[in-house]
C-alpha positions in Angstrom: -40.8 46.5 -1.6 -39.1 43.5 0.0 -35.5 42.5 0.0 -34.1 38.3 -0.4 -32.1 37.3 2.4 -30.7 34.6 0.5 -29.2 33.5 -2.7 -31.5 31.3 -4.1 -34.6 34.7 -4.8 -34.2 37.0 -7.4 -36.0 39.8 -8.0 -37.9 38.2 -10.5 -39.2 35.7 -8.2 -43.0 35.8 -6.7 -43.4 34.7 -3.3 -46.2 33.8 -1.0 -45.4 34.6 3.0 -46.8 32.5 5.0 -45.6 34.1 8.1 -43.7 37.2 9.6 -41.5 37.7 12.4 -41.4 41.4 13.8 -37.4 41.2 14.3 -37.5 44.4 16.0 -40.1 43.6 18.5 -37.7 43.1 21.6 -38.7 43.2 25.0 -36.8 40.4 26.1 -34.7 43.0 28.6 -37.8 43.4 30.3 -40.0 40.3 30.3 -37.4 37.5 29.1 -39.3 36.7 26.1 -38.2 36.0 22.9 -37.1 38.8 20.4 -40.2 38.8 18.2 -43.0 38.2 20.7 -46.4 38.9 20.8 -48.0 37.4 23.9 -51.2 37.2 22.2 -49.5 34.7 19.5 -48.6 31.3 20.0 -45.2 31.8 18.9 -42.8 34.6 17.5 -44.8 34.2 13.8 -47.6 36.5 12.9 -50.0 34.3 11.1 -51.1 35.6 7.4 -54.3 35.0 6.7 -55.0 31.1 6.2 -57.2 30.4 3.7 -56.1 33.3 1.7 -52.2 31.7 1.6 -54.6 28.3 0.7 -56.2 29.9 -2.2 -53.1 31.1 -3.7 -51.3 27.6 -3.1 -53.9 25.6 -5.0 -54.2 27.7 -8.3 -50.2 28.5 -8.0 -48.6 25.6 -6.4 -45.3 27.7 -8.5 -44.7 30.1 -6.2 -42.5 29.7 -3.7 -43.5 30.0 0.4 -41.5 32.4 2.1 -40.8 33.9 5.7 -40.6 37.7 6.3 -38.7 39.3 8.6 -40.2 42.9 8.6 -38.5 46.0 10.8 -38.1 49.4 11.0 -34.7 49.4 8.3 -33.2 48.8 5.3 -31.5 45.6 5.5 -28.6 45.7 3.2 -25.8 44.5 5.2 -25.0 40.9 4.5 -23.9 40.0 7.9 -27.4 41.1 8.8 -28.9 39.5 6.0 -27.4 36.0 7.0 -28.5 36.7 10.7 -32.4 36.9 10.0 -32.3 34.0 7.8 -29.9 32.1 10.4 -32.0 33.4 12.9 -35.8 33.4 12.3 -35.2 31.0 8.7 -36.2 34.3 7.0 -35.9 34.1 3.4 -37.3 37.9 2.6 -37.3 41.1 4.7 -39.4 44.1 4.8 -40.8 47.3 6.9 -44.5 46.9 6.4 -45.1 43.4 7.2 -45.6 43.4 10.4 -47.5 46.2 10.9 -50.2 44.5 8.4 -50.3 41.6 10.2 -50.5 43.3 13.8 -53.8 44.6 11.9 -55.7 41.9 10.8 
């Protein structure tokens, strides 16, 4: 189950992510990186899996692109809401993403 971080999604609306951030990965205390990053990534985006994302855009160019942020938390604060989007251009959020794409 996902949640929209911003107006424009509905629940009825199907979207494609085409990457995550792990908003809860923070080790920036520690290391001074960025919240969000994986040293083995070349930035604070997990990947999804290219030509799978590819597939899905050429036989439903409808469906809108979207970035997750995925955590630990039900996000239902707007403030936080507005934050993730603000933040990381998140339009959806999650708790499962991340730990799928840590996976593949």
């Amino acid at each position: 189950m996902v949640g929209a971080l911003t107006e424009e999604l509905k629940v009825t609306n199907i979207c494609l992510v085409e990457k995550v951030i792990h908003y809860d990965m923070d080790t920036s205390a520690a290391d001074h990186c960025e919240v969000g990053r994986y040293l083995e990534y070349q930035d604070i985006y997990l990947p999804t899996t290219k030509k799978y994302v590819q597939l899905v855009k050429n036989h439903y160019p409808f469906i809108r692109p979207v970035i997750c942020a995925s955590g630990d938390k039900f996000i239902a604060d707007e403030t936080k809401k507005r934050a993730l989007n603000h933040d990381f251009k998140a339009d959806i959020c999650d708790m499962e993403g991340a730990a799928i794409g840590l996976d593949l």
